[in-house]
C-alpha positions as CSV (number, residue, x, y, z in Angstrom):
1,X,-16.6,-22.6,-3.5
2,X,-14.0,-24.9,-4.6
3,X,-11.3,-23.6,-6.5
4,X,-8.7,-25.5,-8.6
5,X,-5.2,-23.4,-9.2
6,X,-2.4,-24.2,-12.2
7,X,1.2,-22.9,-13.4
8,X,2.1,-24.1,-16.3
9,X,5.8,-25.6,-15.6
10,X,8.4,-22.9,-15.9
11,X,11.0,-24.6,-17.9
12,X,13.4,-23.1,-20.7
13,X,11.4,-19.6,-20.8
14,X,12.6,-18.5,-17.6
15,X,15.9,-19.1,-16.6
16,X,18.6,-17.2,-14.5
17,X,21.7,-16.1,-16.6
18,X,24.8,-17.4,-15.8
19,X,26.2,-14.9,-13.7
20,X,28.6,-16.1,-10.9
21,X,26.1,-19.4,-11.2
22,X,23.7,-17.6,-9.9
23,X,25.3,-15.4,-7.0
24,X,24.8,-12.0,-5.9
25,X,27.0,-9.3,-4.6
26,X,25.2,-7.0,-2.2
27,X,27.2,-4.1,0.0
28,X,25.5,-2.4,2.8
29,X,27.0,1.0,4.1
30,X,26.1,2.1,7.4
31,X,27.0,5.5,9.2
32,X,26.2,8.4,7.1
33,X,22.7,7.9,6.1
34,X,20.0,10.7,7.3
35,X,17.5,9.2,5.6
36,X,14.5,7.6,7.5
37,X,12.1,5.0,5.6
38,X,9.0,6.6,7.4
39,X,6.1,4.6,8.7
40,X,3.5,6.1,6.8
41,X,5.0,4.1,3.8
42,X,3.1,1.0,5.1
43,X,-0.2,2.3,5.0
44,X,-2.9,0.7,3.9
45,X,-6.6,2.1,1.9
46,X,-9.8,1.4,1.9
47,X,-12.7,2.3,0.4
48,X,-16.7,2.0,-0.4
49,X,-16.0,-0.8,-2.4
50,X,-17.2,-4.3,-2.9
51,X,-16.7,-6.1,0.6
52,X,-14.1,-3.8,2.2
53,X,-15.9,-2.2,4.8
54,X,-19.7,-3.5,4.6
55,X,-18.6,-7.7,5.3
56,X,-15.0,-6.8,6.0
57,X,-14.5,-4.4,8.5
58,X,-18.1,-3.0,9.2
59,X,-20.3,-6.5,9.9
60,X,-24.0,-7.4,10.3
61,X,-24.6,-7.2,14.3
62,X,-25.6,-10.4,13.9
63,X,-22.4,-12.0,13.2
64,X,-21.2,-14.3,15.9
65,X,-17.5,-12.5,15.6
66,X,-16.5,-10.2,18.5
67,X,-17.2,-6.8,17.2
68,X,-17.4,-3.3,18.6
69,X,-20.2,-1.4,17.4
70,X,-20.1,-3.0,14.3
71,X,-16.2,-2.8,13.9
72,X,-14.9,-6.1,13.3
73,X,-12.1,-6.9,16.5
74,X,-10.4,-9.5,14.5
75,X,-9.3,-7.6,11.9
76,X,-8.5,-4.9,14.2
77,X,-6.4,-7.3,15.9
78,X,-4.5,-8.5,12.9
79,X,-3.9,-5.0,11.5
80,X,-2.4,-3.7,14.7
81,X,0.1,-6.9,14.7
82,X,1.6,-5.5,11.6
83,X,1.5,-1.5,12.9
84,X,-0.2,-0.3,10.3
85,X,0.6,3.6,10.3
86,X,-2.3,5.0,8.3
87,X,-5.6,4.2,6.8
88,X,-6.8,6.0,3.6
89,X,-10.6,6.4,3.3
90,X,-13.2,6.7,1.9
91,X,-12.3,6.2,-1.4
92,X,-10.8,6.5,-4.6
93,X,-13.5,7.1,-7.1
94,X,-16.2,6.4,-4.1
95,X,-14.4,9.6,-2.7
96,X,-15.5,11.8,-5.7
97,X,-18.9,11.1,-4.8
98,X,-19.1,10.9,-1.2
99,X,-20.8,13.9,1.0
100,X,-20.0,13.5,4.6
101,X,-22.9,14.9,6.2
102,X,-24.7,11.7,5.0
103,X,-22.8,9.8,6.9
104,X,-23.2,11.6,10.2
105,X,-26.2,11.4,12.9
106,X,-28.4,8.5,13.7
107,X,-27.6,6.1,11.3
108,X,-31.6,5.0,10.9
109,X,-31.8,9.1,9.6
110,X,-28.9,8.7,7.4
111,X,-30.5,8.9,3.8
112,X,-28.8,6.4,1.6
113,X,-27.2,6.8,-1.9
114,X,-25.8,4.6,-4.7
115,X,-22.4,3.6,-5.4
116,X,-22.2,4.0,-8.9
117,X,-18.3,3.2,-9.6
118,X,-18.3,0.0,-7.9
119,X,-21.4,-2.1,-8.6
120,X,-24.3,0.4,-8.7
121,X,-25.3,-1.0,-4.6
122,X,-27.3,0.6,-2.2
123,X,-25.0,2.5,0.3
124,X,-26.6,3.0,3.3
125,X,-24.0,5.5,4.4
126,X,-24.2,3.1,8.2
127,X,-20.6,3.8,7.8
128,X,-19.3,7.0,8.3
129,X,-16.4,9.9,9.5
130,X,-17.3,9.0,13.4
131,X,-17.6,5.2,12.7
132,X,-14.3,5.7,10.5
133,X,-12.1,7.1,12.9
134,X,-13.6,5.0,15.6
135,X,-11.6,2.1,13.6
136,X,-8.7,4.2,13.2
137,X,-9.0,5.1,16.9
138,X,-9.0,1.1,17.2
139,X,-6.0,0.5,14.8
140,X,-4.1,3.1,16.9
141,X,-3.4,4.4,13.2
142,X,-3.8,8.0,11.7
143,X,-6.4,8.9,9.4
144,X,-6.2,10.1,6.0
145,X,-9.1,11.3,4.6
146,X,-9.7,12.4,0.9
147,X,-12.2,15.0,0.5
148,X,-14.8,15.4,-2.8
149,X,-13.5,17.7,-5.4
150,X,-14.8,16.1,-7.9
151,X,-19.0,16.7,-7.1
152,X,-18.3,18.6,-3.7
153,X,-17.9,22.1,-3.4
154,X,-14.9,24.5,-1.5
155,X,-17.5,24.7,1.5
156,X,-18.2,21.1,1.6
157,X,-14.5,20.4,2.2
158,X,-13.5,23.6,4.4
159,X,-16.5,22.4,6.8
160,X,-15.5,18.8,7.1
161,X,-11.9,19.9,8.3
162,X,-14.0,22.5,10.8
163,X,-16.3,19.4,12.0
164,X,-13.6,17.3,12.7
165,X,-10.5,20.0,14.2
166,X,-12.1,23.1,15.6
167,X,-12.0,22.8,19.1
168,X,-14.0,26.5,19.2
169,X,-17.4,27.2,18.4
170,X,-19.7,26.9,15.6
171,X,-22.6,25.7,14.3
172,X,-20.1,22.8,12.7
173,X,-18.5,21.9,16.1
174,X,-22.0,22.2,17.5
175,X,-23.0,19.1,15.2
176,X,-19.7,17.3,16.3
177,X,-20.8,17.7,20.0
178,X,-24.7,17.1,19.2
179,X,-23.0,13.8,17.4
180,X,-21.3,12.1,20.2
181,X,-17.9,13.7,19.9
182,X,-17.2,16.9,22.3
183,X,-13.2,16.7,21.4
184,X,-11.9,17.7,17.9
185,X,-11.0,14.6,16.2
186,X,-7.5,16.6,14.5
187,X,-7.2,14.7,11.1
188,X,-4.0,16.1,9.7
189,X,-4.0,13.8,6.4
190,X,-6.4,15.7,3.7
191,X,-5.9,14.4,0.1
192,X,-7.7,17.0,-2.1
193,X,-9.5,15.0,-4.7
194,X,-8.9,11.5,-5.9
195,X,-7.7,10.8,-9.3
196,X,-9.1,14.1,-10.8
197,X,-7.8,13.2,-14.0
198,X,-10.1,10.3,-14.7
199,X,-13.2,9.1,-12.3
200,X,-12.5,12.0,-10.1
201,X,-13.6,14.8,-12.9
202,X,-11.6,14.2,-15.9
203,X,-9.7,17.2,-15.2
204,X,-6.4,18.7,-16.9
205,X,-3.6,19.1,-14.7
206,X,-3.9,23.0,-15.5
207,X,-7.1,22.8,-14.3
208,X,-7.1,20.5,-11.4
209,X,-4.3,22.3,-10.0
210,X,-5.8,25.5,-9.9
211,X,-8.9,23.7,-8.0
212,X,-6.3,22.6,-6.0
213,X,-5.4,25.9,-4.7
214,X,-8.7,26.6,-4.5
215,X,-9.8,24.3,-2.1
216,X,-6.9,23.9,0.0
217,X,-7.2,27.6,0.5
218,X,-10.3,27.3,2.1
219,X,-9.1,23.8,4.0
220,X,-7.8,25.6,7.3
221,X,-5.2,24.9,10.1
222,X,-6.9,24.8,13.4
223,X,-4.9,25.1,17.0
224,X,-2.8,22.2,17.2
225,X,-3.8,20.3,13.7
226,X,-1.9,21.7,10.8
227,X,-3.1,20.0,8.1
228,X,-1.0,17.9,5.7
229,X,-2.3,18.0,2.3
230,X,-2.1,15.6,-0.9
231,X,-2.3,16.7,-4.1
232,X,-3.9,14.4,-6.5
233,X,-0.9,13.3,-8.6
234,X,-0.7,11.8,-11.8
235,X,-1.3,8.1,-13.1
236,X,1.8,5.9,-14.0
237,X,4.0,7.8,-16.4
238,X,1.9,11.1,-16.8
239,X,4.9,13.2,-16.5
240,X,3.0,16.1,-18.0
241,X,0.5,16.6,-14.6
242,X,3.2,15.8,-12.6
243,X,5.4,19.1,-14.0
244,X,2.0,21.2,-13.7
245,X,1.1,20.4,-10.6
246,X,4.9,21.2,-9.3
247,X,5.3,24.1,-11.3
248,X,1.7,25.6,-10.1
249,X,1.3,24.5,-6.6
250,X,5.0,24.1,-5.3
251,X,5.3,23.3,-2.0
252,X,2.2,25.0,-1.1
253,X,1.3,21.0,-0.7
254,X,2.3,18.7,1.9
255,X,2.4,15.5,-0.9
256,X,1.2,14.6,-4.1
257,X,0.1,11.2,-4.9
258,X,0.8,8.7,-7.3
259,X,-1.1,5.6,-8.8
260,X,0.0,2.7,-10.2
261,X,-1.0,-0.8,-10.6
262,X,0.5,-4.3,-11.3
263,X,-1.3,-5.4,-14.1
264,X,-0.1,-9.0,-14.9
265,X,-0.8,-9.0,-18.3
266,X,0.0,-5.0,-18.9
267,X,-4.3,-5.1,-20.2
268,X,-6.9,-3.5,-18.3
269,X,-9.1,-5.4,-20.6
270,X,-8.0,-8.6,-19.2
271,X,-5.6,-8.3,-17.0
272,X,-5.2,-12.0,-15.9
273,X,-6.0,-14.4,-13.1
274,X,-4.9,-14.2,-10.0
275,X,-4.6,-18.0,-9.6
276,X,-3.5,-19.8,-12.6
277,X,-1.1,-17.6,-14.6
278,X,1.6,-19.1,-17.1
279,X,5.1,-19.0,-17.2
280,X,5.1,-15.7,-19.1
281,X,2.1,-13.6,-17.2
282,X,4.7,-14.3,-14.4
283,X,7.1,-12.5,-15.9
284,X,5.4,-10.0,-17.2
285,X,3.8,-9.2,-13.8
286,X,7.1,-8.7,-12.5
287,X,8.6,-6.7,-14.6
288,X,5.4,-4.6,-14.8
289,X,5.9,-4.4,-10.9
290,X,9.4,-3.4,-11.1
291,X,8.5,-0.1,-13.7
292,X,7.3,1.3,-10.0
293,X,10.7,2.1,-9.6
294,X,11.1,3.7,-13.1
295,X,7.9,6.0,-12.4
296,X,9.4,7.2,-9.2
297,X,12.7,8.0,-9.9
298,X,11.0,10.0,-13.1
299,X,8.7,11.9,-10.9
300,X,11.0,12.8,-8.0
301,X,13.1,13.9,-10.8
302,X,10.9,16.5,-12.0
303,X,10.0,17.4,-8.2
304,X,13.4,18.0,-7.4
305,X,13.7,20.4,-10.4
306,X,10.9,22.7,-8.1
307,X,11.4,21.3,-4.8
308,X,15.0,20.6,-4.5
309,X,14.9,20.4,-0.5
310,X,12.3,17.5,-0.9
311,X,9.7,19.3,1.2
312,X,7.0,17.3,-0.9
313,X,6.0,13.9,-0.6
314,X,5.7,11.7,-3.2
315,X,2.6,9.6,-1.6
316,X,2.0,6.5,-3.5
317,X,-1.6,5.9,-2.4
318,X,-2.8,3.2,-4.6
319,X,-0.7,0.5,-5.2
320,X,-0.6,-3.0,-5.4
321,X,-1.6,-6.3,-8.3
322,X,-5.1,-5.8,-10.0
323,X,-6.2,-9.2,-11.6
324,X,-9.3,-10.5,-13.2
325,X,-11.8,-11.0,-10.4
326,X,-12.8,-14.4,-8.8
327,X,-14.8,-16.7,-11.5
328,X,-18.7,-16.0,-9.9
329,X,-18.1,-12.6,-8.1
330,X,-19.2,-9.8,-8.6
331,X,-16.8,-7.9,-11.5
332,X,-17.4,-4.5,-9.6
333,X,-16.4,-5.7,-6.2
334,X,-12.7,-6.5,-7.5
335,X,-12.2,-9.8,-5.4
336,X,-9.2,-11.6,-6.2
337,X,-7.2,-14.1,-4.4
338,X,-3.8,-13.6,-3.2
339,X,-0.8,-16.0,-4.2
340,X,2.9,-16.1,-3.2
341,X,3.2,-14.6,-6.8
342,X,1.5,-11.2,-4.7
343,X,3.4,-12.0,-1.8
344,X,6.5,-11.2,-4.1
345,X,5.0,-8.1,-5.5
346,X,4.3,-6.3,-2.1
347,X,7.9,-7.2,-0.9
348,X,9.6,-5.9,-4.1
349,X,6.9,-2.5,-4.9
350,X,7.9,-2.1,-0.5
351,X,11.4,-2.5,-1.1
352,X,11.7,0.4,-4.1
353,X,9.7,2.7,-1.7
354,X,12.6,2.0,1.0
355,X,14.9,2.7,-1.1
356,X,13.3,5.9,-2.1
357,X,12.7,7.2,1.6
358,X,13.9,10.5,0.5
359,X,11.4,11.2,-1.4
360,X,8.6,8.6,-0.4
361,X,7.5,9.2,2.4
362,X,3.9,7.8,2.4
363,X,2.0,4.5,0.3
364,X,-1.1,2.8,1.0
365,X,-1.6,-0.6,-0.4
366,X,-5.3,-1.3,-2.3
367,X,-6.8,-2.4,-0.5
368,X,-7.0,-3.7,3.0
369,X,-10.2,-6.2,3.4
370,X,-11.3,-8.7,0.6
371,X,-10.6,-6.5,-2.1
372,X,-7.3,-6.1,-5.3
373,X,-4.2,-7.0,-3.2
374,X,-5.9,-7.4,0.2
375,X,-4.5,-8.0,3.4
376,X,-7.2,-10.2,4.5
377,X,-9.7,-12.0,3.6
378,X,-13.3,-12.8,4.7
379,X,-16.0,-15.1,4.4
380,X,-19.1,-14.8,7.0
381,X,-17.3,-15.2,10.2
382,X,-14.2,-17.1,8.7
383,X,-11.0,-14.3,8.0
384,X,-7.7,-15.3,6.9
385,X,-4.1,-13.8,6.0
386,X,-3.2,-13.7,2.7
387,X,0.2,-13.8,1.7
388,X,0.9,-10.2,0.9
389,X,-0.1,-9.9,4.6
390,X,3.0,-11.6,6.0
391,X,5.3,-9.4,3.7
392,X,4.2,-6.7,5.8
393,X,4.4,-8.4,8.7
394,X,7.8,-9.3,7.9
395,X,8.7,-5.8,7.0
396,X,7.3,-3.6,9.7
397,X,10.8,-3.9,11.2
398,X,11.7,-1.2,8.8
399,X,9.1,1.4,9.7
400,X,10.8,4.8,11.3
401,X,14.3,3.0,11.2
402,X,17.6,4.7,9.2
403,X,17.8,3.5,5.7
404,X,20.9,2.3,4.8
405,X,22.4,2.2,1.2
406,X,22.9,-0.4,-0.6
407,X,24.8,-1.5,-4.0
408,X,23.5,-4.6,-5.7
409,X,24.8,-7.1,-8.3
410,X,22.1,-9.2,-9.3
411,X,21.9,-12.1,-11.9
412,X,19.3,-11.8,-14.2
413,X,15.7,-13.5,-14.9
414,X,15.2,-13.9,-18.3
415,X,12.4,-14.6,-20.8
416,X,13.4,-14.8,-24.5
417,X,15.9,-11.6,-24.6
418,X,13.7,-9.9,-22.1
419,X,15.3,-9.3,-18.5
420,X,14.7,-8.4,-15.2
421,X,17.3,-8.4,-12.3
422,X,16.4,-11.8,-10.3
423,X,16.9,-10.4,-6.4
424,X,16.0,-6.9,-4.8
425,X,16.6,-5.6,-1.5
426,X,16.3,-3.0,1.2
427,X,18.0,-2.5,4.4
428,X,17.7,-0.4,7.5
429,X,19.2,0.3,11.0
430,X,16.8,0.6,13.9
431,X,17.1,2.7,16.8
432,X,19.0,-0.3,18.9
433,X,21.3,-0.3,16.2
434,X,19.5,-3.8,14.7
435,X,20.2,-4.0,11.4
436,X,16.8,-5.8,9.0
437,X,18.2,-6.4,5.4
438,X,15.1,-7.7,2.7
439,X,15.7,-9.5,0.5
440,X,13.2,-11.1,-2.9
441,X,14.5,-13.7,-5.0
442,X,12.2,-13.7,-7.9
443,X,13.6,-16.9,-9.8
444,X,10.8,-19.2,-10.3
445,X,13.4,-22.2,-9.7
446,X,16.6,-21.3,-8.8
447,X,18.6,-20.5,-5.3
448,X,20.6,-17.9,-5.2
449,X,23.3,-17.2,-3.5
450,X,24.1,-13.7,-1.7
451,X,27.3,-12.6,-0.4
452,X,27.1,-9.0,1.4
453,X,29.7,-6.8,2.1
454,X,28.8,-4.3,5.5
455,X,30.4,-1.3,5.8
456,X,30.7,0.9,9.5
457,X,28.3,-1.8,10.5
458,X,28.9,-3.7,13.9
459,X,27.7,-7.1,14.5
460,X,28.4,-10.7,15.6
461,X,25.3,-12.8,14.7
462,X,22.0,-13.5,12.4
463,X,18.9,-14.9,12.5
464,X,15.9,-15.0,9.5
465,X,12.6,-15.1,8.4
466,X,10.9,-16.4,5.4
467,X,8.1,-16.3,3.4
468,X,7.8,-19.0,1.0
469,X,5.9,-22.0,-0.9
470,X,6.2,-24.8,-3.0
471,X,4.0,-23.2,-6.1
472,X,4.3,-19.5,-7.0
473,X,0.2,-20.0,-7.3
474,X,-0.2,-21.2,-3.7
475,X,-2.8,-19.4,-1.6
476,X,-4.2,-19.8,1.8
477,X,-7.7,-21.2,1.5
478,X,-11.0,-21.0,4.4
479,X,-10.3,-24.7,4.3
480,X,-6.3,-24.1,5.2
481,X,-5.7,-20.4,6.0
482,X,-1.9,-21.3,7.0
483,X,-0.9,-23.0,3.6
484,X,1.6,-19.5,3.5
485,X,2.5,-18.1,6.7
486,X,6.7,-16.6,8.0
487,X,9.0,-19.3,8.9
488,X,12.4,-19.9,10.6
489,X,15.5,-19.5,8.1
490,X,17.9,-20.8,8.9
491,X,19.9,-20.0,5.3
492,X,22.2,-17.0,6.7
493,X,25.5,-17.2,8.6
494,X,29.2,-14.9,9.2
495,X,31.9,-16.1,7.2
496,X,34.5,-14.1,8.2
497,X,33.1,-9.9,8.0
498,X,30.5,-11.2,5.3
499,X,27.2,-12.1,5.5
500,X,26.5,-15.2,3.2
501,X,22.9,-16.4,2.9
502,X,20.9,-18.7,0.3
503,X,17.9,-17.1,-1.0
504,X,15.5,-20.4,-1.9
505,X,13.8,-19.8,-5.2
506,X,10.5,-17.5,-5.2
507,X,10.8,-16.4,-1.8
508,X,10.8,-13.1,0.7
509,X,13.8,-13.2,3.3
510,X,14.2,-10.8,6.1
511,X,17.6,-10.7,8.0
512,X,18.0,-9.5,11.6
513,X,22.1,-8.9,11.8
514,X,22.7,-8.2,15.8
């Protein structure tokens, strides 16, 4: 299909203010941070939705791709590349109506079911918890698995924990073993429900988290897997479940979730397209992406008021841009293309979460194949990167390292009297004492210039990597899958004890400092 994509020229809308002609000031302080920006914050999700697994990951034998069983080995191969820690599944809403002994056995005896959040398809349930954590097995990532609250029962959950960690016996273990699997499995990630406020039940927060309690009751620790559980948290700024939830359940929870969206045009109505946006929807969409950090510092607040030790996680797990689908597809499948505009989302939303590693300790990016923010993109046998792809490829550097504070003097992006702080950042210290500083300039037009301080920090040298185009609507097409891919930069250099680098306009940095 051939797609045409437009920006309307960003002229005197959107313009950096005049600060230090557009310069920064960034300091970096090394030595007394215990913090650690976790892994688990790059994880990814996906779910029984559109072409995610059935054409992404799960394929028709007969496609001439190299595949085990039906697990697609290209994708495998590209996932690994960026260590991706975790993989959420199966769902979201699809979760809420999923029961798991469908999806166990023969697959030809598997009776099928349909999906009636996304698209009202036949699901043929060919997919299941064996074929799932063969992939994860694959991906050499942990599973996370969110269990039915919403149309399952206590006993539905409590058995699919005992089917996949009791090494003992039972008829449920029996059934393992019958199945192909004589080992315990020991999934450790269990979120207990999926959005139970809306598709997941429509549920109060007084309600759900007294089901909450309920089920994890009955959700047991086996020998050797103690289970890690997620509360379903609230939506955006729902302060209101957010208290409940902490005030009722405490830290009888390993994490509670929280889901938001980038919605460029802040309408769920119509939210915008993913490839031709104007001046404004570009603005918008990133100042909508920077209220993340607004929703999280509000709702570790509130946690800290009942957890003060930060035993819970906050677990952000949906995240990411949600446009208007693709003109001709399907409007329940939720394909969209992925621009640089994307590219600039993931790299900012990942750079909040680092700098809230003491209380985020988990995220998972919606979603992984061919659908919302994906990581990559399929079409028959063709597959190709998208740009939000490289950001994490850039930024896997940061995963288990020692975050490291930071103070930041940014100029501003403005639109009309509206603002937004023009560059973000993160930084971290890995275990070879290699410092990674991130760094997003979201100016549409302009360079800017950083000059960073670096406190207890020792080094003599630096090399970069960018990720960058000439439009902010720029996408990688079957036709040229390598339109946006990480490149040398060769903007950074020591002047003296600072660290000087020029941040090209619309672009995603990454700094090694030996």
């Amino acid at each position: 299909m051939k797609r045409t994509f437009s920006l309307i020229v960003l002229g005197t809308l959107l313009v950096s203010n005049s600060y230090g002609q557009a310069k920064a000031d960034l300091t970096v302080t090394g030595g007394d941070s215990k913090l650690t920006i976790s892994r688990n914050i790059y994880g990814q999700f996906s779910e029984h939705l559109g072409r995610c697994i059935y054409g992404g990951f799960w394929v028709d034998p007969k496609l001439p791709v190299a595949k085990q069983n039906r697990i697609r080995l290209d994708i495998v191969e590209a996932l690994k590349k960026i260590h991706i820690p975790n993989l959420r599944w199966p769902g979201g809403c699809f979760a809420d109506e999923y029961h798991w002994r469908d999806g166990i056995g023969p697959s030809a005896q598997r009776p099928k079911m349909v999906n009636t959040n996304w698209g009202g398809v036949t699901e043929d349930n060919s997919f299941g918890t064996h074929e799932f954590l063969e992939l994860c097995s694959l991906l050499k990532c942990e599973p996370y698995i969110t269990g039915n609250v919403g149309s399952g029962t206590v006993d539905e959950m409590s058995k699919w924990v005992e089917y996949l960690n009791f090494d003992g016996e039972s008829p449920t273990t029996a059934l393992r073993k019958q199945n192909g699997h004589p080992a315990p499995f020991k999934v450790s990630f269990w979120g207990v429900g999926n959005e139970s406020w809306g598709c997941g039940g429509n549920m109060t927060a007084e309600y759900y988290s007294d089901q909450f309690k309920r089920y994890a009751s009955f959700a047991k620790n086996y020998p050797g897997t103690p289970l890690k559980k997620i509360a379903t948290g609230p939506s955006d700024g729902d302060y209101h479940w957010m208290e409940t939830c902490m005030k009722n359940i405490g830290t009888r929870m390993w994490g509670i979730s929280l889901h938001n969206y980038t919605i460029p045009t802040g309408s769920w109505s119509k939210k915008g397209s993913a490839t031709s946006f104007t001046n404004a929807e570009y603005f918008n969409t990133m100042k909508n992406c920077l209220r993340m950090d607004e929703y999280v510092t509000k709702h570790s607040a509130i946690m800290d008021k009942y957890d003060p030790e930060k035993k819970v996680a906050l677990v952000v797990d949906e995240w990411g841009i949600w446009t208007d689908v693709e003109p001709g597809t399907n409007p329940g499948f939720l394909y969209q293309q992925n621009s640089l505009r994307d590219a600039l989302v993931a790299a900012t939303t990942l750079n909040i979460f680092n700098n809230h590693c003491d209380r985020v300790k988990m995220a998972n990016l919606a979603q992984t194949v061919n659908v919302l923010q994906a990581l990559i993109l399929t079409d028959n046998e063709k597959m190709l990167l998208t740009p939000t792809y490289h950001v994490f490829d850039l930024y896997k550097v940061h995963q288990d390292a020692t975050y490291l504070p930071i103070e930041l003097k940014s100029p501003d992006l403005e639109n009309g009297s509206d603002k937004i702080p023009a560059i973000n950042v993160s930084a971290s210290i890995d275990s070879n004492k290699v410092i990674h500083i991130s760094l997003v300039n979201l100016d549409p037009e302009k360079k800017i210039s950083i000059r960073t301080g670096l406190k207890g920090l020792n080094w003599s040298g630096v090399t970069g990597q960018i990720l960058t185009s000439e439009k902010l609507t720029d996408v990688n097409t079957f036709q040229k899958p390598n339109k946006l891919k990480i490149e040398t930069f060769t903007g950074a250099s020591k002047q003296g004890d600072q660290l000087v680098a020029d941040l090209p306009a619309h672009s995603v940095v990454v700094l090694t400092l030996k």
